[in-house]
VOFI-166013 format. One record per atom (N, C-alpha, C): residue in one letter; x, y, z. Coordinates in steps of 0.1 Angstrom, whole numbers, plus 5000, padded with zeros to 4 digits. Each point is the difference from the previous one (the first is absolute). Example, Ala and Ser with C-alpha at 12.3 -4.5 7.8 and 13.67 -1.06 7.14 Angstrom:
// residues 2
a513249435078;a499150125000;a500950125000;s499650114993;s500950115000;s499250115008;
***
This chain:
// residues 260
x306962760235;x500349925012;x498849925003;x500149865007;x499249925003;x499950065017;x498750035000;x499250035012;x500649865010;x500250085008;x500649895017;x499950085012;x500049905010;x499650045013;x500749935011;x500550055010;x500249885013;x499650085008;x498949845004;x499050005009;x500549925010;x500450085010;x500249975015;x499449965010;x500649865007;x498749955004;x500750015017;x499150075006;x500350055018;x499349895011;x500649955004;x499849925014;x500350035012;x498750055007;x499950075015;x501750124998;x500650015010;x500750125001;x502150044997;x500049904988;x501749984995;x500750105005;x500850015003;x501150055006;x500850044984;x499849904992;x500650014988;x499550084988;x498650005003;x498850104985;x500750124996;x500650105007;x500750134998;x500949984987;x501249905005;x500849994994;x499849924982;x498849935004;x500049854986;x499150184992;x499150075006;x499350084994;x501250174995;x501049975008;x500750124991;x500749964988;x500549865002;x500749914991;x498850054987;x498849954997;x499250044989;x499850115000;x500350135004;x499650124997;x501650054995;x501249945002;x501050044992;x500149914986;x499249944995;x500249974985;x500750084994;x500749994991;x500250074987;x499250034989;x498849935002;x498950034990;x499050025012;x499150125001;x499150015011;x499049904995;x499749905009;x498849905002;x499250045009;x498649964998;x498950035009;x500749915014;x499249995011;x500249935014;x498849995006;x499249885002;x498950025008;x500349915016;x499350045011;x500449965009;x498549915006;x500249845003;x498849884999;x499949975009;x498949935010;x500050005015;x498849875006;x500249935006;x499049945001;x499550035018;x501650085011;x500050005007;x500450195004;x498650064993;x500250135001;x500150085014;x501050175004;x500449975010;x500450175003;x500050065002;x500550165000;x501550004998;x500349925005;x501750004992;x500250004987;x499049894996;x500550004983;x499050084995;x498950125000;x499250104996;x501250105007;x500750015005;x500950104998;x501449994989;x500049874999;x501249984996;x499650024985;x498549924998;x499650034981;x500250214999;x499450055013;x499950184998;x501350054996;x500949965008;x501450045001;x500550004989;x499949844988;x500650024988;x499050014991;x498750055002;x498949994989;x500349904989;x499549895008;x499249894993;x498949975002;x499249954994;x498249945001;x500749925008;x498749935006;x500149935009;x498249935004;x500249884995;x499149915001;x500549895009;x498249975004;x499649925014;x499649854996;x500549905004;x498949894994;x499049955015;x498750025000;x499649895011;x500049895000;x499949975012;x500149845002;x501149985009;x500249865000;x501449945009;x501150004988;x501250055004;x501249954995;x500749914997;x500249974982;x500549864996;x500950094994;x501249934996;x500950024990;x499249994984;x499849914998;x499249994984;x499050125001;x499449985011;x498850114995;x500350155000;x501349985009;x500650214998;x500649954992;x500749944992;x500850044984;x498950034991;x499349905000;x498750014988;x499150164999;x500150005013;x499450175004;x500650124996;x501649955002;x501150164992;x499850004985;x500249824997;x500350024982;x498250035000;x499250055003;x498650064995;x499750074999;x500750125013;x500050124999;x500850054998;x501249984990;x500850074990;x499649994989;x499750114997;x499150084987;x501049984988;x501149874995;x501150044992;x499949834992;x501250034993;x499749824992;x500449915004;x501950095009;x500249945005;x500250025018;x500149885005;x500450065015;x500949925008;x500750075008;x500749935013;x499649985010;x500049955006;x499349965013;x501549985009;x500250125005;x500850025008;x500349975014;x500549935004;x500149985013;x500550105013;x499450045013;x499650085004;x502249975011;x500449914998;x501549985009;x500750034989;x500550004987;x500350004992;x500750144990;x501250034991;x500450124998;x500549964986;x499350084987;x500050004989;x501350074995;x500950024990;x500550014992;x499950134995;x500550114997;x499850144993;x499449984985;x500749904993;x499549934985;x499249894999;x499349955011;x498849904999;x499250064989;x499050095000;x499350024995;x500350044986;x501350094995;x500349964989;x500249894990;x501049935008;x500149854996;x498949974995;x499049965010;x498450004996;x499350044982;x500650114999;x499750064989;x500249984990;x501749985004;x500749924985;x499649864997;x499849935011;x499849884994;x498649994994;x498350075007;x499049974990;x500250074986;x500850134996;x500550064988;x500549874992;x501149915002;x500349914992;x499449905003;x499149915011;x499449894995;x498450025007;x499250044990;x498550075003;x498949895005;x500849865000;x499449925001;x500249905014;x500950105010;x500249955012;x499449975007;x499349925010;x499149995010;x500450035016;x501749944999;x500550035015;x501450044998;x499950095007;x501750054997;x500550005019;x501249914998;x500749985017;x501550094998;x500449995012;x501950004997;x500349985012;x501750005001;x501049925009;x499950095017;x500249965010;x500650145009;x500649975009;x499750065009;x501349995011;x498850015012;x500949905015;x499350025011;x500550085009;x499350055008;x500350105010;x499249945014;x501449985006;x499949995019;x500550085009;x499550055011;x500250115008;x500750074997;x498850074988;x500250124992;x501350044989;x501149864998;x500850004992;x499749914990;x501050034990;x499849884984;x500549885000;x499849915002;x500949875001;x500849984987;x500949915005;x501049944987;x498849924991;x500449994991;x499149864992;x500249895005;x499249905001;x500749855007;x499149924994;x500049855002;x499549874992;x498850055000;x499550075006;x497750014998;x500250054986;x500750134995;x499950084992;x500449944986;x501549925003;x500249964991;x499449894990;x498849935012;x499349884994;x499150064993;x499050055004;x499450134990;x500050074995;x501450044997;x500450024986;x500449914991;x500249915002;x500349834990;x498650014998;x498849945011;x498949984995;x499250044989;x500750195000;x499050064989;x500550014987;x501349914999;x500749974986;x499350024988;x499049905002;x498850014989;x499450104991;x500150105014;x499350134996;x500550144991;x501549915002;x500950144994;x499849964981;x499549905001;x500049944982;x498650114996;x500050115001;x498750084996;x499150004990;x501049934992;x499350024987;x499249824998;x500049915013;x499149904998;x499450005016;x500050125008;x499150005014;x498650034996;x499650004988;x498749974998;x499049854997;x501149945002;x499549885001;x499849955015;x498849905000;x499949945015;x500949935003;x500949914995;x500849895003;x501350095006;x500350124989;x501250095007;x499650045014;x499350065003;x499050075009;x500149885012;x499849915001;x499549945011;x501549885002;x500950034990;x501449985001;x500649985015;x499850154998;x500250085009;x499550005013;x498849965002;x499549945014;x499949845005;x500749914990;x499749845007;x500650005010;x501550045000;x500750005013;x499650065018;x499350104996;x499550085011;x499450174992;x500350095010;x499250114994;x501250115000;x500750074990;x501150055002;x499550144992;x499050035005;x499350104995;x499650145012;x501050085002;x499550095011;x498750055001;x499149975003;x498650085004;x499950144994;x500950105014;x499750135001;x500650034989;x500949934991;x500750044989;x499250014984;x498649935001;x499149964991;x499350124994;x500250054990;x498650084992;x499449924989;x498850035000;x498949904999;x499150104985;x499749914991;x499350104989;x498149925003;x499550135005;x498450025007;x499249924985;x500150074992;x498949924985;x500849934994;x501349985002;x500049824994;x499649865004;x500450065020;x499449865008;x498850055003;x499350065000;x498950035008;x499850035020;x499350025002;x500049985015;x498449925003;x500049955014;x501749965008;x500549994995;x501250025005;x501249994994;x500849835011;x499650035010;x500649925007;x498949885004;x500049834999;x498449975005;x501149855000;x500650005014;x500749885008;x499049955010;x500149885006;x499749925015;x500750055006;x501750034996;x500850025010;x500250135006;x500850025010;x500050125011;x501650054997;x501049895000;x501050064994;x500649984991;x499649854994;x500550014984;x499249994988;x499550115000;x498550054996;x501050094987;x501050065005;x500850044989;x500749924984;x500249875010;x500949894991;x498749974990;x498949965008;x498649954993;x499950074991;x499850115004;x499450124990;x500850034989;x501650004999;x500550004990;x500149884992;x499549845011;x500349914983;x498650034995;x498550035004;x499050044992;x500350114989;x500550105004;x500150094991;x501349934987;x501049935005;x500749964989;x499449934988;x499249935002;x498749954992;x499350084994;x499750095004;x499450134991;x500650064987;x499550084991;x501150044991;x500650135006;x501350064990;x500850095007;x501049925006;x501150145004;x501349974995;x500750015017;x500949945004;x500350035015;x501450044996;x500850115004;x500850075001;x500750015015;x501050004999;x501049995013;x500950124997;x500450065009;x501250134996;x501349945012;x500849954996;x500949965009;x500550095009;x499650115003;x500450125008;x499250025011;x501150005014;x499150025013;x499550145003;x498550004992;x499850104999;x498850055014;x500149855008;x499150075012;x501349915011;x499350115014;x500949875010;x498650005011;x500949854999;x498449935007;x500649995020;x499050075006;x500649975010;x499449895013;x500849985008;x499749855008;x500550105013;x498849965008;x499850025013;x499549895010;x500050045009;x499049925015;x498750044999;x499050104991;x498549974999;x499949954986;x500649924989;x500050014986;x499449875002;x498850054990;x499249884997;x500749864996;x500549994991;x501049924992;x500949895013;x500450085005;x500749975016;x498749945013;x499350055001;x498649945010;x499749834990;x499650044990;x499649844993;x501149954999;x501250005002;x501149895000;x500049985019;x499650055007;x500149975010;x498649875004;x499050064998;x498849915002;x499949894987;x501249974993;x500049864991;x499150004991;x499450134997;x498550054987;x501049984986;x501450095005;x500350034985;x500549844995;x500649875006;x500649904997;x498949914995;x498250025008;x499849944993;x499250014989;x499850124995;x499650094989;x500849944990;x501150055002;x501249934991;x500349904993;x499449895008;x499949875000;x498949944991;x498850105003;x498949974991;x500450084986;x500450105002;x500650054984;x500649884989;x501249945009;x500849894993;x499549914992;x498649975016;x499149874992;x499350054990;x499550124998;x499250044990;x501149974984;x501150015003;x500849964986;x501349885001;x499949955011;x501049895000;x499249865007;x500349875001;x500049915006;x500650015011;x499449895013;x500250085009;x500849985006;x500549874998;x501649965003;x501150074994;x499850084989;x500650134996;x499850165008;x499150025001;x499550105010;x500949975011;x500149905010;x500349995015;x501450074994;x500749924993;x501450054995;x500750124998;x498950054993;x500050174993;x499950065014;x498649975011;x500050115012;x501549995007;x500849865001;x501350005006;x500650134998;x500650044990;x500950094993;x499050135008;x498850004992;x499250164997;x499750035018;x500049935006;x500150045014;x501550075006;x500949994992;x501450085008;x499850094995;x499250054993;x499950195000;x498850035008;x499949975010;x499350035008;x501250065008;x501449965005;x501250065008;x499850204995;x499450014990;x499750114996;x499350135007;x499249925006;x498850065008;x500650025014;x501449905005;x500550015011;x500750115006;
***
């Protein structure tokens, strides 16, 4: 088996950490769990005691890039997840995981499909989900997602790549792992750099995490203060013309109704 880890990354006092952290401790394959913090707190030093996990501190002020970069460093494994602390994994995530570095050893990111969850239920699938799944068309061609052109296919349109859904291979990209300007689309960034890298990007069309959307969700705050629109915008220009960009954000702005 390929050594893996999800590394959980805790922000001040979730309401949600319980749940996203039993979700990983019912694998079907037992995976390690570490629990990451930039905003340490007796809540969550009870919560790491409770399910015995390690539990590392980063000093400093709280960034997003700089607590992901901090979890994928302190997982001792090849590969890792960087698990999101609102968020509820799959019983066969981490298998899945398994089978796919077993058959392609030369993967660098492995994503998959899922489902969202609002006040605490599963939603239907609707146009967000379905566009991002068209998006990652590219990806299901496996046997040429080792190329960059396939790879980055898949992101000209926008970024149809779930975050929390990402496991990451530690010695093929190196770390950082993550090294954006941006604050929220530091994810999109980061995956067309890594597309460019060698290794293989793998998609599992199966909603094997559900991502959930609230009233403190990061994702939801930067679509309110106009960060995430114009992140987005700069993404576009970084691969389109910009009279093409303005066009593209038209569309890629109605899944924002998502966050509603």
């Amino acid at each position: 088996m390929v050594t893996h880890t999800f590394a959980v990354c805790a922000y001040k006092d979730s309401p949600y950490l319980e749940a996203c952290i039993r979700s990983l401790k019912r694998q079907s394959i037992p995976t390690p769990v570490i629990l990451c913090t930039s905003t340490p707190s007796p809540y969550l030093e009870r919560i790491a005691e409770k399910y015995g996990l390690p539990y590392f501190v980063r000093e400093g002020e709280s960034d997003i890039q700089e607590d992901w970069n901090f979890a994928c460093e302190k997982a001792d494994s090849r590969l890792v997840t960087i698990a999101h602390q609102d968020d509820c994994y799959h019983k066969d995530y981490a298998r899945t995981v398994q089978r796919v570095w077993q058959r392609y050893k030369d993967t660098s990111v492995f994503t998959t499909d899922c489902v969202i969850m609002k006040n605490g239920r599963v939603q239907k699938p609707g146009m967000f989900l379905l566009i991002k799944k068209i998006l990652r068309i590219p990806l299901r061609l496996r046997g040429l997602a080792c190329h960059t052109g396939v790879k980055r296919a898949a992101l000209v349109w926008g970024n149809p790549l779930i975050c929390p859904s990402c496991t990451y291979n530690k010695e093929q990209l190196g770390t950082p792992l993550f090294a954006s300007s941006y604050k929220f689309a530091l994810d999109w960034d980061t995956m067309w750099t890594l597309a460019g890298r060698p290794g293989r990007f793998i998609c599992e069309e199966k909603p094997l995490i559900a991502y959930r959307i609230h009233e403190e969700a990061t994702t939801k705050a930067f679509t309110r203060n106009h960060r995430r629109s114009s992140e987005e915008f700069s993404m576009y220009r970084k691969i389109w013309p910009r009279a093409v960009a303005k066009c593209l954000m038209v569309f890629y702005r109605k899944a924002y109704g998502a966050y509603q």
